[in-house]
PyMOL Python script that loads the backbone (N, CA, C, O; Angstrom):
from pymol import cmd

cmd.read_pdbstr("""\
ATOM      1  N   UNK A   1    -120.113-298.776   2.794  1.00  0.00           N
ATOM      2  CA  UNK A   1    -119.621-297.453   2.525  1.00  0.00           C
ATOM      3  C   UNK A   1    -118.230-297.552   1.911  1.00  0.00           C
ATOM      4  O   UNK A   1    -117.369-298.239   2.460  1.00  0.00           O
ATOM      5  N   UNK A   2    -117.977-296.851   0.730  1.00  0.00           N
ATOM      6  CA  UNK A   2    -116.481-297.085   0.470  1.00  0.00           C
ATOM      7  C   UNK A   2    -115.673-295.616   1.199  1.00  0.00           C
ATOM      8  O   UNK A   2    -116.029-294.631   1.845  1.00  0.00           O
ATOM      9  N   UNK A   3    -114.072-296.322   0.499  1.00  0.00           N
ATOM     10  CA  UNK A   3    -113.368-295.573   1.773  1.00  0.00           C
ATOM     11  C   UNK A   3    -113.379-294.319   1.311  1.00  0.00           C
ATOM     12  O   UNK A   3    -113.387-293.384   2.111  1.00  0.00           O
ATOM     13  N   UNK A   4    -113.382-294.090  -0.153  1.00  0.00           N
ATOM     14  CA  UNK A   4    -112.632-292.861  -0.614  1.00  0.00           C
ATOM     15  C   UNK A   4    -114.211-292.343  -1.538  1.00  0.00           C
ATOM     16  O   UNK A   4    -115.189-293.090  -1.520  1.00  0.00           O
ATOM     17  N   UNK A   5    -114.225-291.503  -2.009  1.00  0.00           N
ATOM     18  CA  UNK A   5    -115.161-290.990  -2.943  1.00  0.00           C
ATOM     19  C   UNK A   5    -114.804-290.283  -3.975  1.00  0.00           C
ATOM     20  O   UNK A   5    -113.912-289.493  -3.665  1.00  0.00           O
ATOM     21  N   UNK A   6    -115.164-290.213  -5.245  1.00  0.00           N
ATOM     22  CA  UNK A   6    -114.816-288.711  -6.476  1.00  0.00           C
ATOM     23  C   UNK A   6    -115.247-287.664  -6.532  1.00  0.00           C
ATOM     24  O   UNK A   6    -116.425-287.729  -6.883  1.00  0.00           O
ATOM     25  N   UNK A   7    -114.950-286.769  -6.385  1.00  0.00           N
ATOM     26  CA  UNK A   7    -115.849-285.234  -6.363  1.00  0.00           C
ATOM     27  C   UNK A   7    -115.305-284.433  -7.009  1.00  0.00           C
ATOM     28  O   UNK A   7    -115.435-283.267  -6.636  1.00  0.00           O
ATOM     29  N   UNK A   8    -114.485-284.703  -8.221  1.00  0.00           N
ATOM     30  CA  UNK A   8    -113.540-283.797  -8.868  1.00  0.00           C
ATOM     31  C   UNK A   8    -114.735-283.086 -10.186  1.00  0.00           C
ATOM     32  O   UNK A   8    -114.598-282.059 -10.850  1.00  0.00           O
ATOM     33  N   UNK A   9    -115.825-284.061 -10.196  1.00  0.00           N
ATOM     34  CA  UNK A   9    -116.654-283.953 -11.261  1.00  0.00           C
ATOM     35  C   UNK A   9    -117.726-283.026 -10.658  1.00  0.00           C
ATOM     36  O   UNK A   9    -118.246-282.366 -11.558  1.00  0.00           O
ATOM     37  N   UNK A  10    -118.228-282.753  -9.454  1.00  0.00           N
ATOM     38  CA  UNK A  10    -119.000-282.400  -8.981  1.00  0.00           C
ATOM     39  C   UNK A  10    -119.270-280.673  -8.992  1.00  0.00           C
ATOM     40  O   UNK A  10    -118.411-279.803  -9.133  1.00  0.00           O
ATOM     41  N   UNK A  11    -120.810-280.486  -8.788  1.00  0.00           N
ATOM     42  CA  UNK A  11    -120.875-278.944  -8.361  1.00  0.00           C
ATOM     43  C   UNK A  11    -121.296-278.491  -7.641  1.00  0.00           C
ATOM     44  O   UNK A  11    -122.421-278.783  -7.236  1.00  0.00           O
ATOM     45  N   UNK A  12    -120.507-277.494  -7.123  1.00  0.00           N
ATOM     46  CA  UNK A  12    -121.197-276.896  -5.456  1.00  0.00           C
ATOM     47  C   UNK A  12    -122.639-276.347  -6.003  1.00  0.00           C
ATOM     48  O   UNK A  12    -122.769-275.816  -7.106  1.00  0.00           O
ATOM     49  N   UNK A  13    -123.490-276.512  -5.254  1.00  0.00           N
ATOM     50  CA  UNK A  13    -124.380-275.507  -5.399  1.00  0.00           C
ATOM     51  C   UNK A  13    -125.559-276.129  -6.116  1.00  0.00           C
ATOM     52  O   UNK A  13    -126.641-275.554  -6.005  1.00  0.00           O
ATOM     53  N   UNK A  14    -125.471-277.375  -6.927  1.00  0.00           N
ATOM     54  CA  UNK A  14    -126.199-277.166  -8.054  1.00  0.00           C
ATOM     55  C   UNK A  14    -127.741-277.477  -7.537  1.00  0.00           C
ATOM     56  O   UNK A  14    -128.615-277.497  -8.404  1.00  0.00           O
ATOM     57  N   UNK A  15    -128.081-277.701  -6.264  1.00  0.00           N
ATOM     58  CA  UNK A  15    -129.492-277.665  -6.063  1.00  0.00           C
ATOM     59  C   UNK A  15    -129.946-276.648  -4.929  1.00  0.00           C
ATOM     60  O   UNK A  15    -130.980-276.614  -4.262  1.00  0.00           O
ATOM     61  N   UNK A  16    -128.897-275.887  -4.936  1.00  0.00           N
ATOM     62  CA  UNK A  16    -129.695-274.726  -3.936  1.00  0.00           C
ATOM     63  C   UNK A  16    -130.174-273.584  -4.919  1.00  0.00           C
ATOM     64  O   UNK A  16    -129.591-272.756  -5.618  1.00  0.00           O
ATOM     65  N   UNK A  17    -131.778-273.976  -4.608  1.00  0.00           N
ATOM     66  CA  UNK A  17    -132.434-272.292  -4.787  1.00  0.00           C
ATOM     67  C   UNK A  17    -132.575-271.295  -3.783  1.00  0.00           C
ATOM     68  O   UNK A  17    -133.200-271.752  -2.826  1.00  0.00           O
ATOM     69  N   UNK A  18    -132.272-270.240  -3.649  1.00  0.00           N
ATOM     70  CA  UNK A  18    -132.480-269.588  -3.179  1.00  0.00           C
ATOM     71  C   UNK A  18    -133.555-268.508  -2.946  1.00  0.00           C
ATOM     72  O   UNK A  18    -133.451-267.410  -2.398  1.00  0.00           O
ATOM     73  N   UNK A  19    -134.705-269.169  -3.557  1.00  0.00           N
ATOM     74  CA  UNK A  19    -136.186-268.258  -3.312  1.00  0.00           C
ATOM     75  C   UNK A  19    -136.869-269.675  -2.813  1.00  0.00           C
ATOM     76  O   UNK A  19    -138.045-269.590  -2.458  1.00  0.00           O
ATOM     77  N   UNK A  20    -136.219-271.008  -2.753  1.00  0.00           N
ATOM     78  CA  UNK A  20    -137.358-272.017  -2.420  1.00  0.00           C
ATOM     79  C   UNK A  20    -137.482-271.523  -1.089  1.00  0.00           C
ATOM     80  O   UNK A  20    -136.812-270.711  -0.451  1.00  0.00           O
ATOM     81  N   UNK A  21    -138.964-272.511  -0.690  1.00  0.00           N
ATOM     82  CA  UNK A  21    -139.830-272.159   0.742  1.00  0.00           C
ATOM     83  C   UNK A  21    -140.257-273.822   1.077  1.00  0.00           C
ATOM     84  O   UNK A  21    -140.880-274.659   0.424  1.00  0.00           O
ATOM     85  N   UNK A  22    -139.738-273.839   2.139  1.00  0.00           N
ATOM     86  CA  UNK A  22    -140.117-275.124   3.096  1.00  0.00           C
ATOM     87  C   UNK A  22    -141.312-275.131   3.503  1.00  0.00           C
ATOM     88  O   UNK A  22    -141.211-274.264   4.371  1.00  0.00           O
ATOM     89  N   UNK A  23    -142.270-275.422   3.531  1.00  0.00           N
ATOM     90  CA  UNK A  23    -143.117-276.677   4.022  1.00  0.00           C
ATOM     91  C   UNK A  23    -143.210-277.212   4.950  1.00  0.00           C
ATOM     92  O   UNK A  23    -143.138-278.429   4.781  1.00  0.00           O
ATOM     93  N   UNK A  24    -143.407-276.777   6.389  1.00  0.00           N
ATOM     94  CA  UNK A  24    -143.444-277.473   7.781  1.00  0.00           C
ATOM     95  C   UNK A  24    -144.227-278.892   7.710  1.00  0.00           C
ATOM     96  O   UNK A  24    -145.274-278.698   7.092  1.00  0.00           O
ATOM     97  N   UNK A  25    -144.104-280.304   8.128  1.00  0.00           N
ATOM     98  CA  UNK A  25    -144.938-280.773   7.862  1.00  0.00           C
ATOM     99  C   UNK A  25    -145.605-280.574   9.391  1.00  0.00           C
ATOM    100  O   UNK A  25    -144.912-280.212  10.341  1.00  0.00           O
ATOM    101  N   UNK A  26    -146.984-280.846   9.501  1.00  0.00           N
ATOM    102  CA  UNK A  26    -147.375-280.777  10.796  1.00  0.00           C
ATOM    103  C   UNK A  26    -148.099-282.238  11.042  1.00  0.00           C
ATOM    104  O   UNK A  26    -148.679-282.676  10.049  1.00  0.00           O
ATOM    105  N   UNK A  27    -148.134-282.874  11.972  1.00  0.00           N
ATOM    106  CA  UNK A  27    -148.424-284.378  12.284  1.00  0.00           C
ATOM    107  C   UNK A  27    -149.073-284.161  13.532  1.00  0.00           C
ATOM    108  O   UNK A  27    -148.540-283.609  14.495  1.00  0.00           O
ATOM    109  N   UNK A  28    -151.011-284.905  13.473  1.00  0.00           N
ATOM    110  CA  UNK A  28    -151.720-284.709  14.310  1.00  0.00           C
ATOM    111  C   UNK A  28    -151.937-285.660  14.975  1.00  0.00           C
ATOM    112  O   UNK A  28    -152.042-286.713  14.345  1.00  0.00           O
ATOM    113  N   UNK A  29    -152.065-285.713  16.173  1.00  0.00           N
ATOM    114  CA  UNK A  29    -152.289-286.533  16.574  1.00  0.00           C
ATOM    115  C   UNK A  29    -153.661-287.589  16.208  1.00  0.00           C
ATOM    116  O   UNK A  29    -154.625-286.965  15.764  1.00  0.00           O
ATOM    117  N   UNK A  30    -153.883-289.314  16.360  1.00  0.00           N
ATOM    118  CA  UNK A  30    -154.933-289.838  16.194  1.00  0.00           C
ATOM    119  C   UNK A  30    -156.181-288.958  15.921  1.00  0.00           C
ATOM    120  O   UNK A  30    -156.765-288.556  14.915  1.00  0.00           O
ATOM    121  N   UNK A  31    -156.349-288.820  17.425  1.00  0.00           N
ATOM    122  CA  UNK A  31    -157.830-288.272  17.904  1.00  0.00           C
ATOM    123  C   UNK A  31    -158.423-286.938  17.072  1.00  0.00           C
ATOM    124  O   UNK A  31    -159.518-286.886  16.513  1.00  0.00           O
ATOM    125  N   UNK A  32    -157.545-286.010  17.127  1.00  0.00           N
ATOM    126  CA  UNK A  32    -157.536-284.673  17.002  1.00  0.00           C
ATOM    127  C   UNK A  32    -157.525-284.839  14.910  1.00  0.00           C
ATOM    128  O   UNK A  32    -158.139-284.097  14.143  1.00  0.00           O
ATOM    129  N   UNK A  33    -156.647-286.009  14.531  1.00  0.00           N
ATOM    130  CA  UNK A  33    -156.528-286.102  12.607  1.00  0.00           C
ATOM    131  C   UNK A  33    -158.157-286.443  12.611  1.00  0.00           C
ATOM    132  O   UNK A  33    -158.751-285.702  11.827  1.00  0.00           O
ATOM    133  N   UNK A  34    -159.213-287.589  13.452  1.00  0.00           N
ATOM    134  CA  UNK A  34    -160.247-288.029  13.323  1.00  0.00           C
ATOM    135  C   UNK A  34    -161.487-286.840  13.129  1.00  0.00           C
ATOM    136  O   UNK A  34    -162.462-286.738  12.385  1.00  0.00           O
ATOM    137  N   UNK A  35    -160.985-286.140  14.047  1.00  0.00           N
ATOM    138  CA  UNK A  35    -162.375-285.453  14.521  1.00  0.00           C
ATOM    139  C   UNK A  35    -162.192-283.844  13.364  1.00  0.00           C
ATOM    140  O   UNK A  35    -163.178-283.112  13.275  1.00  0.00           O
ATOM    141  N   UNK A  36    -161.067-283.527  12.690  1.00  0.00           N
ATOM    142  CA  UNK A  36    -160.844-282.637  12.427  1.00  0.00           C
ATOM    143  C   UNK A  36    -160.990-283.076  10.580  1.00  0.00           C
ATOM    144  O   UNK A  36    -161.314-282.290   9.689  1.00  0.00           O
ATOM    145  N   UNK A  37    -160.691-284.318  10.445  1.00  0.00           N
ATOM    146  CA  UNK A  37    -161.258-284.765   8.999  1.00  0.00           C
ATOM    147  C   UNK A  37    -162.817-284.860   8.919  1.00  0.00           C
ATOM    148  O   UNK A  37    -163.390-284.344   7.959  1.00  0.00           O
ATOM    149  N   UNK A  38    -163.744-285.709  10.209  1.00  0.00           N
ATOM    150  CA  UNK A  38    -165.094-285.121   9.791  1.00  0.00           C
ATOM    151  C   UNK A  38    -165.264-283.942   9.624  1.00  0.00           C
ATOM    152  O   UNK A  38    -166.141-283.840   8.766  1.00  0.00           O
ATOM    153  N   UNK A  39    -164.877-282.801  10.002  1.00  0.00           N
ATOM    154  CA  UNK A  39    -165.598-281.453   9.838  1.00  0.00           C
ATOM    155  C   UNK A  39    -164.886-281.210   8.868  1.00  0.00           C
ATOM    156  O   UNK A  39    -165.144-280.006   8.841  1.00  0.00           O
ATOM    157  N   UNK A  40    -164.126-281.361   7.952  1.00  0.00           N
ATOM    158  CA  UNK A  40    -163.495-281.050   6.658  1.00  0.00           C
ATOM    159  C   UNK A  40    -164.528-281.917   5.630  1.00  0.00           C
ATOM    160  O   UNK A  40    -164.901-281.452   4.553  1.00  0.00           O
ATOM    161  N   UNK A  41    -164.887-283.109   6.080  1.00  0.00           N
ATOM    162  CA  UNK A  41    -165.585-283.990   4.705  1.00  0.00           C
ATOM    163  C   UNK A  41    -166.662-283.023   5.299  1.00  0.00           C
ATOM    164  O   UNK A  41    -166.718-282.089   4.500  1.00  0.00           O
ATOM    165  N   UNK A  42    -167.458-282.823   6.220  1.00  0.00           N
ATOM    166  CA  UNK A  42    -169.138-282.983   6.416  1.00  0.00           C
ATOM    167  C   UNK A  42    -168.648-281.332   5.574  1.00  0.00           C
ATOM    168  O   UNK A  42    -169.460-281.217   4.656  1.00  0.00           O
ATOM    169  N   UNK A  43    -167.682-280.094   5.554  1.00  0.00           N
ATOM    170  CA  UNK A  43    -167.626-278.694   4.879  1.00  0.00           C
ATOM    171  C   UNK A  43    -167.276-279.221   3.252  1.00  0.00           C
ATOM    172  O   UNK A  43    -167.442-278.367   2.382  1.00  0.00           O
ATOM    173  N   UNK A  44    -166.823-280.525   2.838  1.00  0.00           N
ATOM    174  CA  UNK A  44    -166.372-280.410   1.622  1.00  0.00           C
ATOM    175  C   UNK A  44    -165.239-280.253   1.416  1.00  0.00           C
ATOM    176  O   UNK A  44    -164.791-280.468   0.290  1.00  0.00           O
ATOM    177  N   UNK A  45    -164.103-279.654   2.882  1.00  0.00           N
ATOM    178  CA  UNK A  45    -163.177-279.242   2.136  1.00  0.00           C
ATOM    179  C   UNK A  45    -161.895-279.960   2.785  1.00  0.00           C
ATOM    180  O   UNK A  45    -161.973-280.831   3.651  1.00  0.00           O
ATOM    181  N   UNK A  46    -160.714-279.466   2.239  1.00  0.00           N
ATOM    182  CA  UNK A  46    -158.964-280.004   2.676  1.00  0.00           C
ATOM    183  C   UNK A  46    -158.794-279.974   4.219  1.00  0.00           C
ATOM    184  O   UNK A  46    -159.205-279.045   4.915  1.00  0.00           O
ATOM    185  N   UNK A  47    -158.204-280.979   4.652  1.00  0.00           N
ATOM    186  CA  UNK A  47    -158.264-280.827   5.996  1.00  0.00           C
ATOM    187  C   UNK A  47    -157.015-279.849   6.394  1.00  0.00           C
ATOM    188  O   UNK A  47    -156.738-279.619   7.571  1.00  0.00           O
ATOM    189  N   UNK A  48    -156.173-279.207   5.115  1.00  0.00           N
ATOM    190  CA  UNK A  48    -155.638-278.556   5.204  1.00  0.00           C
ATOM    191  C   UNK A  48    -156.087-276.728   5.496  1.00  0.00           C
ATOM    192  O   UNK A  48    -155.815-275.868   6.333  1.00  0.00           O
ATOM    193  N   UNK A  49    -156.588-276.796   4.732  1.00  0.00           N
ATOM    194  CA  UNK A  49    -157.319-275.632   4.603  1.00  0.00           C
ATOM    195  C   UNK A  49    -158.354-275.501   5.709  1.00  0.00           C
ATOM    196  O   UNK A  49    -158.582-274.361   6.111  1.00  0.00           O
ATOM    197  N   UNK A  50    -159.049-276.584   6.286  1.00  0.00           N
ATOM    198  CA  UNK A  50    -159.817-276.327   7.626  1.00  0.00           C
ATOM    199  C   UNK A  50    -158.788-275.915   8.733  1.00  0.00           C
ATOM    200  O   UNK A  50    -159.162-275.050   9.525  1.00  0.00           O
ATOM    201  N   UNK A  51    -157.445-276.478   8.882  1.00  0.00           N
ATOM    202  CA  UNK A  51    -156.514-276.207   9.758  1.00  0.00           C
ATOM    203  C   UNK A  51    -156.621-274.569   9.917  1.00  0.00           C
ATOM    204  O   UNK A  51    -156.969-273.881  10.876  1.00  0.00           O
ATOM    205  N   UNK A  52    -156.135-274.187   8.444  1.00  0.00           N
ATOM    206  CA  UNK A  52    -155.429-272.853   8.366  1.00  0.00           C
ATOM    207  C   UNK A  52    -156.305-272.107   8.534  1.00  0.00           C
ATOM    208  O   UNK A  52    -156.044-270.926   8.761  1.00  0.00           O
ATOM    209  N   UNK A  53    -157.867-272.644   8.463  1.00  0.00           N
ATOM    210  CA  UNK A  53    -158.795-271.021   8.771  1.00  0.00           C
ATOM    211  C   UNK A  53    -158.865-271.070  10.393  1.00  0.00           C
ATOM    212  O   UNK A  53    -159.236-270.087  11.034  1.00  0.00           O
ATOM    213  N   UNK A  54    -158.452-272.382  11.053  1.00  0.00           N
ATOM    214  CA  UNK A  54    -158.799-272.105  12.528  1.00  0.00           C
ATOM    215  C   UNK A  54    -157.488-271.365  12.903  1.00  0.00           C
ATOM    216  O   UNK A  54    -157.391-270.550  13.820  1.00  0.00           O
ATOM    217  N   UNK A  55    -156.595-271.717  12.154  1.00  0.00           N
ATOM    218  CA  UNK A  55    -155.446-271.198  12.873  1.00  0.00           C
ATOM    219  C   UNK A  55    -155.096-269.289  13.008  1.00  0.00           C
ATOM    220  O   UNK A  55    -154.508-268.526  13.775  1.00  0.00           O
ATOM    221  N   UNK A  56    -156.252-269.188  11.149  1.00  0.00           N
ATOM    222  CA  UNK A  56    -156.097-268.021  10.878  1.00  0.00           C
ATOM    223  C   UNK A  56    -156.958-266.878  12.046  1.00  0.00           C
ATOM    224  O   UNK A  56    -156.679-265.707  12.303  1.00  0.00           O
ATOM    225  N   UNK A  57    -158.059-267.742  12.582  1.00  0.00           N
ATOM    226  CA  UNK A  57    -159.072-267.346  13.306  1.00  0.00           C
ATOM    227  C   UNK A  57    -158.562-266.914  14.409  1.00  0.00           C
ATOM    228  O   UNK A  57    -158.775-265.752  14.754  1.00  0.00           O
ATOM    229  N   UNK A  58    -157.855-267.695  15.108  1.00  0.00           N
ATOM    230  CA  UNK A  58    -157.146-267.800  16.405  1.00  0.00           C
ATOM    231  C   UNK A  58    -156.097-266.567  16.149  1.00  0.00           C
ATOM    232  O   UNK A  58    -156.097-265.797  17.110  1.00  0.00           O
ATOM    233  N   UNK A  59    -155.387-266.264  15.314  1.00  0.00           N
ATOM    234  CA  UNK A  59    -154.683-265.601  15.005  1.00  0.00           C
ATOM    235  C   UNK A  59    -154.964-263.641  15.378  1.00  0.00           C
ATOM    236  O   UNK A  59    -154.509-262.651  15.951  1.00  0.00           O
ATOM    237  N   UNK A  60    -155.911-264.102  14.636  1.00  0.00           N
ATOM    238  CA  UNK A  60    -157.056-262.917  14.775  1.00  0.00           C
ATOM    239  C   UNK A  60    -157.371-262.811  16.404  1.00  0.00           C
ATOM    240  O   UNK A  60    -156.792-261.901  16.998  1.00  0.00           O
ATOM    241  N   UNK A  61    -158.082-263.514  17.019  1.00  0.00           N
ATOM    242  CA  UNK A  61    -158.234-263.458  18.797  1.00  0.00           C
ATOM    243  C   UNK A  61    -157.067-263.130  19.340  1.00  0.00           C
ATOM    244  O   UNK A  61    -157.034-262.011  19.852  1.00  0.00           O
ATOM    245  N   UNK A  62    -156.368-263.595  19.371  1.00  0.00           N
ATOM    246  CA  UNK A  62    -154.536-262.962  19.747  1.00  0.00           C
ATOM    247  C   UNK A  62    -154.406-261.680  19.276  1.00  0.00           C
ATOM    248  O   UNK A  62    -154.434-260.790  20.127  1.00  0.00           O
ATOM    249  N   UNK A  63    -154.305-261.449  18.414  1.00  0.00           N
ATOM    250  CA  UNK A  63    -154.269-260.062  17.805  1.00  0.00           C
ATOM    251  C   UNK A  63    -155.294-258.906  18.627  1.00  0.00           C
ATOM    252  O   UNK A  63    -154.941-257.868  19.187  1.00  0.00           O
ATOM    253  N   UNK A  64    -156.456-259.386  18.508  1.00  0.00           N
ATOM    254  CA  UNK A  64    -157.400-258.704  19.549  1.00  0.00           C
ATOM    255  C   UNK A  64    -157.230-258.129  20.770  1.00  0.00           C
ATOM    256  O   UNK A  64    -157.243-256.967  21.175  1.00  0.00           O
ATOM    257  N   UNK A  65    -157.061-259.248  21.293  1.00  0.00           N
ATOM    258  CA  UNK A  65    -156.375-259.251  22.847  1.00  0.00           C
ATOM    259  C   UNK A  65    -155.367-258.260  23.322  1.00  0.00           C
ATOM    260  O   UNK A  65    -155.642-257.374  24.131  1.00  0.00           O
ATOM    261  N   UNK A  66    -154.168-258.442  22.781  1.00  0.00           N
ATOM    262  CA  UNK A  66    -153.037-257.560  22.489  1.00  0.00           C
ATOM    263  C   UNK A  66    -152.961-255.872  22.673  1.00  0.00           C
ATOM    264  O   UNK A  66    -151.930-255.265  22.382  1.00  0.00           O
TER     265      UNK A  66
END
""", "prot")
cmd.dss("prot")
cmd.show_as("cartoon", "prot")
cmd.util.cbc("prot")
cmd.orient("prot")
């Protein structure tokens, strides 16, 4: 690490957008990434998108309940 640094050249700001949107990453466990990628290959589809309809589903039952 050096001691001192230059920043006389620099600009505040120059990579903040302010409409960007983060991206949670979500990390599954072993068991649960295994069993949740067969039912995404055996549907064809993203194991992303299988997530989000259960989640969307569940979403919905909560809502119900309520």
């Amino acid at each position: 690490m050096k001691s001192e640094y230059e920043f006389s050249s620099s600009e505040q700001g120059k990579f903040y957008h302010p409409d960007a949107t983060f991206h949670y990453p979500i990390y599954l466990e072993p068991d649960v990434e295994d069993f949740v990628t067969k039912i995404a290959d055996h549907k064809k589809i993203e194991v992303q998108a299988l997530v989000n309809e259960w989640l969307r589903n569940n979403m919905k039952l909560i809502q119900s309940v309520e």
